[in-house]
Every structure is written in C-alpha cells, then in structure tokens.
C-alpha positions in Angstrom: -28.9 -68.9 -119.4 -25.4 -70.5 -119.1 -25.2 -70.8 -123.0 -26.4 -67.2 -123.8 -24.0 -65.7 -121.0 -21.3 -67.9 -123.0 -22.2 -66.8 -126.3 -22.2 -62.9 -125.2 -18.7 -63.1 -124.0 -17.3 -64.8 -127.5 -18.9 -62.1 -128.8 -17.5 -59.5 -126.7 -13.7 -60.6 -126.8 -13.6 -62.1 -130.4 -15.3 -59.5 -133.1 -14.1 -61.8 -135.5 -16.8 -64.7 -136.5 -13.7 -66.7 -137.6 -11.6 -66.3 -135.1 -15.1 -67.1 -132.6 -15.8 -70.4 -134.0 -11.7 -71.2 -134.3 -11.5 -70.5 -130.7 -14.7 -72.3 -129.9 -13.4 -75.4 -131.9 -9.9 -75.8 -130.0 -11.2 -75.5 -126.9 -13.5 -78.7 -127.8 -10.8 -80.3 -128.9 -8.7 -79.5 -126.0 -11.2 -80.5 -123.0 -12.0 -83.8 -125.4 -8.3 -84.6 -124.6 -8.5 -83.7 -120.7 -11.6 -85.5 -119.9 -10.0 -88.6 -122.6 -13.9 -89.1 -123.7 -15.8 -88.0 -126.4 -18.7 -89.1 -124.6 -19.6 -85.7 -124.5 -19.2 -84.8 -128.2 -22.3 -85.0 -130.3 -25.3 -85.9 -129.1 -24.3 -88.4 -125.9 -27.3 -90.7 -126.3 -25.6 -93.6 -125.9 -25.2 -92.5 -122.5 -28.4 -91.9 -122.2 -29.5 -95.4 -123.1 -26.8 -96.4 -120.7 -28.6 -95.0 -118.0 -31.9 -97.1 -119.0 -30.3 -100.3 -119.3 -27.5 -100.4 -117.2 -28.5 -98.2 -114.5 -24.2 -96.3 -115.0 -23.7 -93.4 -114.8 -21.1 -90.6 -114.4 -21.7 -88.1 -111.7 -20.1 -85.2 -113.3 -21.2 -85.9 -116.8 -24.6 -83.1 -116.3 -21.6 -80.3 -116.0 -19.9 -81.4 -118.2 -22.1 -81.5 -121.0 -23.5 -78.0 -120.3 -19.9 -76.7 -120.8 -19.2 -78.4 -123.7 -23.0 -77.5 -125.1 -22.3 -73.8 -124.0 -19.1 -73.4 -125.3 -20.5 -75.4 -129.0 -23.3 -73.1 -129.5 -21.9 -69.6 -127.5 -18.6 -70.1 -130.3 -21.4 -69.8 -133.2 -21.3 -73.8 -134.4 -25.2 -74.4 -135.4 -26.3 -77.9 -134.1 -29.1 -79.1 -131.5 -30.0 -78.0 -127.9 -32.8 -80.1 -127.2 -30.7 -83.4 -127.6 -28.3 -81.7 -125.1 -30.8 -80.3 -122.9 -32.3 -84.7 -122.9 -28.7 -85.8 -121.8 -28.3 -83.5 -119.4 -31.5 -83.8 -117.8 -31.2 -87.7 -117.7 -27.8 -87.5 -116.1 -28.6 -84.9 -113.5 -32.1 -86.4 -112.6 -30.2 -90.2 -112.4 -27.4 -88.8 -110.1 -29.8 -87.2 -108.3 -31.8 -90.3 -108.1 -28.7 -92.5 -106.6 -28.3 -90.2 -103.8 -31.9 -90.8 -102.5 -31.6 -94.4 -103.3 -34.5 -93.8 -106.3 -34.2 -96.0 -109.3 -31.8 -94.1 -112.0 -33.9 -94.6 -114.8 -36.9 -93.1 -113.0 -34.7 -89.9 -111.7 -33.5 -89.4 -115.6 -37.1 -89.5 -116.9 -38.0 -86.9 -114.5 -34.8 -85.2 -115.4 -35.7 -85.2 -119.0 -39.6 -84.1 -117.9 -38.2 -81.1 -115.9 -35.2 -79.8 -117.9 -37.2 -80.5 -121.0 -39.8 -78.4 -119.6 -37.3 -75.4 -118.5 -35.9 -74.8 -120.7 -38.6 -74.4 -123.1 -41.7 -73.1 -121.1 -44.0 -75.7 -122.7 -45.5 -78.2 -120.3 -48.3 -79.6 -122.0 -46.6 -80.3 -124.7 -43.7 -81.5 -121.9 -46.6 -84.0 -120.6 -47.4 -85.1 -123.9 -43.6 -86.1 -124.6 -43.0 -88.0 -120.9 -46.3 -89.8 -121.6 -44.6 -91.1 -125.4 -41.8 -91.3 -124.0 -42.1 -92.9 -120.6 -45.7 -94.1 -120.5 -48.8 -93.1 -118.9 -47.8 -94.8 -115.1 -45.6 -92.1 -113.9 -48.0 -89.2 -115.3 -48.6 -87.8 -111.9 -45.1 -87.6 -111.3 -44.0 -86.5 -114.5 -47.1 -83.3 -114.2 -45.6 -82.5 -110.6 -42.2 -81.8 -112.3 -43.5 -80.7 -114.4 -45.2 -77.7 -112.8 -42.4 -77.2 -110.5 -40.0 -76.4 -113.7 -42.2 -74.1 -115.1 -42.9 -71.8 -112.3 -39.2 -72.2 -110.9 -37.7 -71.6 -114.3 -38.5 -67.9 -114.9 -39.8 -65.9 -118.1 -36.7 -66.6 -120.3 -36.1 -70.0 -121.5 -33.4 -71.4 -124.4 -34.8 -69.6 -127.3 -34.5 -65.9 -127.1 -37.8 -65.2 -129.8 -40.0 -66.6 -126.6 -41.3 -63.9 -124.7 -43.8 -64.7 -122.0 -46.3 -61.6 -121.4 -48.6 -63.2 -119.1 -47.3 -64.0 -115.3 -47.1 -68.0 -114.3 -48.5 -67.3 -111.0 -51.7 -65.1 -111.4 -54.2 -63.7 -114.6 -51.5 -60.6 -115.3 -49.6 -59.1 -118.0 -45.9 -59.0 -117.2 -44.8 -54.8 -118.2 -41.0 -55.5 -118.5 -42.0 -58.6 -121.5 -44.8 -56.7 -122.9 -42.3 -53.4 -123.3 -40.0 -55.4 -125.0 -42.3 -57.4 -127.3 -43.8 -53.5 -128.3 -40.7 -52.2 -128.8 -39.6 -55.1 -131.4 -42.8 -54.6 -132.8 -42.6 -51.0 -133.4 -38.5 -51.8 -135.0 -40.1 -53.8 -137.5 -42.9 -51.7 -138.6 -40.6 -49.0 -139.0 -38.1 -50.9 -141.2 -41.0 -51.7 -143.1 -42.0 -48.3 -143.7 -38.9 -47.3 -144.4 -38.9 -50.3 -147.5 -41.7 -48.8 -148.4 -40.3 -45.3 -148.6 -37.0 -46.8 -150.9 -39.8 -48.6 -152.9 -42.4 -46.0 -153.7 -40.3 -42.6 -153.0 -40.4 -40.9 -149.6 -42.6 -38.4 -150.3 -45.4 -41.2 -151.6 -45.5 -43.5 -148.1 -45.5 -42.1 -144.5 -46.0 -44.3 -141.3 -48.5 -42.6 -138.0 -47.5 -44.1 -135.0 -50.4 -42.8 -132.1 -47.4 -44.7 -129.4 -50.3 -47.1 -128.0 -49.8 -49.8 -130.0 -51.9 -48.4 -133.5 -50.4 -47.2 -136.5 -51.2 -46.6 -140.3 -48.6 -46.6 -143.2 -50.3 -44.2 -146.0 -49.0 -44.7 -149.7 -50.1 -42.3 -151.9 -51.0 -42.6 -155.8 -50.0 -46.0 -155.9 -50.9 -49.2 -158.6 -49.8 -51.8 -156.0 -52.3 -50.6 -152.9 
C-alpha cells in the first residue's frame, strides 16, 4: 500500500520519468546521509543475519526500510520487494519480539512468515517457505501467522496484476474484483480486435460482445483463419 500510494504521487507531481527517478535518487542519497547508514541501502541482509546470530537489532530500522523501499520503487528504480518485504518483516517481528521478552530470532521468523504472506496473498506457498527456511518445529506457529496475515491483509497485496475474486472468509465471489478483472478483460479483447481490424481491413473482422462475459471476433475471407 505504502509503496503504490508513493509511487502515485511521483507520478502526479513529476510528469517527467527523468526528473521522477532524479528526484527519487537524491532523496536516497540524502536520508543515507541523515540516518549516516547505508544499512538500509540494497538489500539489508546482513542485518538480517544479525538478528539470527546476535540477537541486535535497531528498533526503528522496520520504518525505515519501508521508506527507503517506497521511495526506491514509487521513483521508478526496478529492483526487488521481496528481499525488502524479508528485512522488514524480520526487524518488525524481532522488535516486537523484545517487548514481550520472546526470543528475537523467533519474533523475525514470524515476521518474515506474516509479512511474507501479506504482502503476497500466498500462504501455502508461505508455509512451504517458513518450513525451508525455519524448520518444521515452529510449523504451528508459523500456519497461525500465517492465517492471521492473510485474512487481516485484504484483497490487494504488493503486485497490482493479483486480483482476488473469491472472498477469504466464506465460498463467494467478490463483485468489486470480479468487475474489475471483466473490465480488463474486455480492454484487451478489444485492442485485439482492433489489431485485427489494422491487420485484415475493418470491414473483414468485427468483434460481438453479448456484455456477459462471451464474445466472437468474425474475420471474413481470410487465408490465416
């Protein structure tokens, strides 16, 4: 959520790609030289493995990385989010963790688990990965967060081509989802029907659209169909 709000409002007060990812790129540079880290830049796992072995760990680094992340990506710079999305979670879950006097390395694996899981609406596979990860001992504890991301974290997630039609609490199609997912549909049919049209001559292809989710594209006298 936080990176696609960021990204919207590059987009809305810089038209210019260049002078987005310019912007993007000093702004990087400049909290680098507030927070005198770069802890933060790239991919962080050495904090990360900090965490494991040393139990340390920095009780604002979870916020910080999300800005840095949202800023990195929202500017238009191509690089990973499920790397950031492990960092954060470990840092969050092992601050978390020392508040309730839990061991830190077990707060950032659920951390991991339940970001991991949120941000990508996929907890089997999310299971699968705390089990490699982690190990089987903590399964039940890793399945419990992971259930209580999925359900808690909505029907969007970190990559805007997932769209959930079914509900996560009962056997029913979501409307608002299932609109949207038509309506792409139907955008793409029609641009292909339109190819068609350039390709073969309007008058030789024509696209029937009934408005309940059947069509036909008709191409007339042709070699190719």
């Amino acid at each position: 959520k936080t990176m696609h709000t960021t990204a919207h409002l590059f987009e809305k007060y810089f038209k210019n790609q260049y002078v987005r990812i310019s912007v993007g790129g000093l702004l990087i540079i400049l909290l680098s030289l507030i927070f005198k880290s770069g802890d933060y830049n790239g991919g962080g796992m050495n904090i990360v493995e900090r965490i494991f072995s040393h139990s340390e760990v920095k009780y604002e680094a979870f916020l910080i990385k999300i800005i840095f992340t949202a800023i990195t990506i929202g500017a238009g710079y191509k690089g990973g989010e499920i790397v950031p999305t492990i960092f954060i979670g470990a840092t969050f879950g092992a601050v978390i963790a020392s508040v309730f006097g839990v061991s830190m390395p077990f707060g950032a694996a659920l951390g991991i688990t339940a970001l991991f899981c949120g941000v990508t609406n996929c907890p089997i596979a999310t299971l699968f990965l705390s089990i490699e990860l982690f190990g089987a001992n903590g399964l039940l504890y890793f399945a419990f967060s992971t259930f209580i991301s999925f359900i808690l974290s909505g029907y969007s997630g970190l990559f805007t081509g997932q769209k959930i039609i079914f509900s996560k609490l009962c056997d029913e199609k979501i409307e608002i989802n299932t609109k949207y997912t038509r309506q792409v549909g139907d955008d793409i049919i029609k641009m292909f029907t339109s190819l068609l049209k350039e390709t073969f001559g309007k008058s030789q292809a024509d696209f029937i659209y009934n408005g309940n989710g059947s069509f036909i594209i008709l191409v007339k006298n042709s070699d190719y169909i």
